[in-house]
C-alpha positions in Angstrom: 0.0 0.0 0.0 2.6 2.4 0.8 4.6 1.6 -2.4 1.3 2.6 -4.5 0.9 6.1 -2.4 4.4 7.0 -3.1 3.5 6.9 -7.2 0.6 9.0 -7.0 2.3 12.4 -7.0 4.7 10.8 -9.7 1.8 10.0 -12.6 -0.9 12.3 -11.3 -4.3 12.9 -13.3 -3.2 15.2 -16.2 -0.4 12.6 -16.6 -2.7 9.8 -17.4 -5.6 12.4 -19.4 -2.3 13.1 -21.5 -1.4 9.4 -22.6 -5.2 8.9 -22.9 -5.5 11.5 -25.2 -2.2 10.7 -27.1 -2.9 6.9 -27.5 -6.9 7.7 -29.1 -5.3 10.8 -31.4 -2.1 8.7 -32.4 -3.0 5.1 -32.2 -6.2 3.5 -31.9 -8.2 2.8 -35.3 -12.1 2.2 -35.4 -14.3 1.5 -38.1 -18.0 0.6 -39.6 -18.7 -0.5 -42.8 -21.6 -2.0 -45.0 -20.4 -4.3 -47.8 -22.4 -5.3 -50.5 -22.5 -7.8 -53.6 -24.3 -9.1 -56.6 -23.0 -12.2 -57.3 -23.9 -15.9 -56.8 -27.4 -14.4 -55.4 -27.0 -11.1 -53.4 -24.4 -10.6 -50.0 -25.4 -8.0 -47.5 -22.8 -7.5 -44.3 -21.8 -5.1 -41.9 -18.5 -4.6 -39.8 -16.9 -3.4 -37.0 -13.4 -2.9 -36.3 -11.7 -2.0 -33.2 -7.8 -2.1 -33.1 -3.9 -0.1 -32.4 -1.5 1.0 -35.0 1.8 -0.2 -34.8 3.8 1.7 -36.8 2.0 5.1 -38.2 1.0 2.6 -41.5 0.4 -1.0 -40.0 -2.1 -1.9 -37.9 -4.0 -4.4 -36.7 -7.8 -4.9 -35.6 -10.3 -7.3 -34.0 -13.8 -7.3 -36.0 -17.3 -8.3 -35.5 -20.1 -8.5 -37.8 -23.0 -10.1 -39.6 -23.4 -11.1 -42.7 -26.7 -12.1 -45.2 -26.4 -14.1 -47.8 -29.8 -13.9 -50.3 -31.0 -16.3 -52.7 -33.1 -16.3 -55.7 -33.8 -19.3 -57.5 -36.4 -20.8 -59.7 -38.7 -18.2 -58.1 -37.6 -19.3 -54.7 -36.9 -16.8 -52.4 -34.2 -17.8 -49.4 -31.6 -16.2 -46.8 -29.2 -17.2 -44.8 -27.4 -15.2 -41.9 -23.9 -15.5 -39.5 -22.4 -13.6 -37.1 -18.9 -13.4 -37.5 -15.7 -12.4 -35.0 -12.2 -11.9 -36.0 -9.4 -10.3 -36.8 -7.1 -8.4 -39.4 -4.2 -6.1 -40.7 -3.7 -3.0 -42.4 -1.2 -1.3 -44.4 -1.4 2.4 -45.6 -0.1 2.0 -48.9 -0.4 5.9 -49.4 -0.4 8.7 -46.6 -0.4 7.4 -42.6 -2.6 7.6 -39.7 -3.3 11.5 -39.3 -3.9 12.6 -42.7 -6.9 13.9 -44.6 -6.1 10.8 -47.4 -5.0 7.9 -47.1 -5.0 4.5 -49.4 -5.4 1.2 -47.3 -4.7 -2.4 -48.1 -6.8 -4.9 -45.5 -6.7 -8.7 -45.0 -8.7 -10.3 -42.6 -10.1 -13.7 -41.4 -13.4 -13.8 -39.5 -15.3 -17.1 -38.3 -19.2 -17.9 -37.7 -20.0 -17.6 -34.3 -23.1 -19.0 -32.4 -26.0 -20.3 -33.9 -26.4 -19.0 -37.2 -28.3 -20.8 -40.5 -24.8 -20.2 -42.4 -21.6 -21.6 -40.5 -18.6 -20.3 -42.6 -15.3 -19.1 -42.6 -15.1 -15.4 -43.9 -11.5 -14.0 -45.9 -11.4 -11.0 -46.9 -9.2 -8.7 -48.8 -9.7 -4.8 -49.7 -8.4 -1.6 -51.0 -10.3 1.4 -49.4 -9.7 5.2 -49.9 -10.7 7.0 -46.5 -11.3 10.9 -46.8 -11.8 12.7 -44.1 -11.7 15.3 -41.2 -11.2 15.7 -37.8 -12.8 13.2 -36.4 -15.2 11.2 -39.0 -13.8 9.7 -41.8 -15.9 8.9 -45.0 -14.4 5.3 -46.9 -15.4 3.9 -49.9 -13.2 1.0 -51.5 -13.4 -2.7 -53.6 -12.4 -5.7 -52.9 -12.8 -9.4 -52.4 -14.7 -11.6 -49.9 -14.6 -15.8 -49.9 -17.3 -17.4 -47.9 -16.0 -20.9 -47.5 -19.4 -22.6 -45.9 -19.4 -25.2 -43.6 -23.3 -25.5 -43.9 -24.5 -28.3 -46.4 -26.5 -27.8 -49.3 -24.1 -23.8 -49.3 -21.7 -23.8 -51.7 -18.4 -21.7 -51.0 -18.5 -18.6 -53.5 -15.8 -15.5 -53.9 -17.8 -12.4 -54.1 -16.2 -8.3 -55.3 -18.0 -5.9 -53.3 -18.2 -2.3 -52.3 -17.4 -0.5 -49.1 -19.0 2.4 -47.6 -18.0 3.2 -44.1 -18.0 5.6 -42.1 -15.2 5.8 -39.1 -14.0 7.8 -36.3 -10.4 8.4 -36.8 -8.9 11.3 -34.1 -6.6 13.5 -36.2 -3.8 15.2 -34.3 -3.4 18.6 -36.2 
């Protein structure tokens, strides 16, 4: 006990506001995005991302999401749905973490979680052009998503999709 009271007056409140502060401004990267796609019946999903830069350009994230996969066949009408949790990296091929612009290159892996009428393994790869401000940043981007379905009678399919997101991304200026 008496070894904690002699730190206070070392790392007092302002001290620890400070690194607070620095780490959201400097490090921490959140996102939400929609994806969609039109191919092999239509794919609908959502995303969020929670994760720390390591260097200003690579950085790494935990994600959680949902995902619908539509059919329409023979005038049959069907959906199937998963939650998904996982993880993934990212690389800013062009700017870094506090500027306006940036290019991103993102690969993640995400797996179906509880009990969902699609069990799958999710991989996805991207290319996303954020713009932004201060704080919220508008995305849009392409890229590639594999389903590969553990559910029988679900074929595994490779979908290209579009992102719109919106994130929060603390600028330092």
């Amino acid at each position: 006990m008496l070894t904690m009271m002699a730190f206070l007056p070392v790392f007092g409140q302002d001290d620890l506001e400070s690194s607070i502060q620095k780490f959201v401004q400097e490090r921490l990267v959140f996102d939400i995005q929609g994806q969609h796609a039109k191919s092999h019946g239509t794919l609908l999903a959502y995303e969020v991302d929670l994760g720390t830069r390591f260097t200003p350009k690579f950085y790494g994230y935990a994600l959680t999401g949902k995902l619908w996969k539509l059919y329409d066949e023979n005038d049959i009408r069907s959906y199937y749905t998963a939650n998904t949790l996982g993880g993934g990296l990212g690389y800013q091929l062009l700017g870094s973490g506090k500027e306006k612009i940036s290019l991103d290159l993102r690969l993640s892996l995400a797996q179906s979680i509880g009990s969902n009428s699609l069990n799958c393994t999710v991989y996805d790869s991207m290319l996303r052009l954020r713009l932004g401000g201060r704080i919220f940043v508008s995305t849009v981007g392409t890229g590639f998503k594999h389903i590969h379905s553990h559910t029988a009678g679900i074929d595994s399919h490779i979908h290209s999709f579009w992102i719109r997101a919106l994130a929060a991304m603390w600028v330092k200026r």
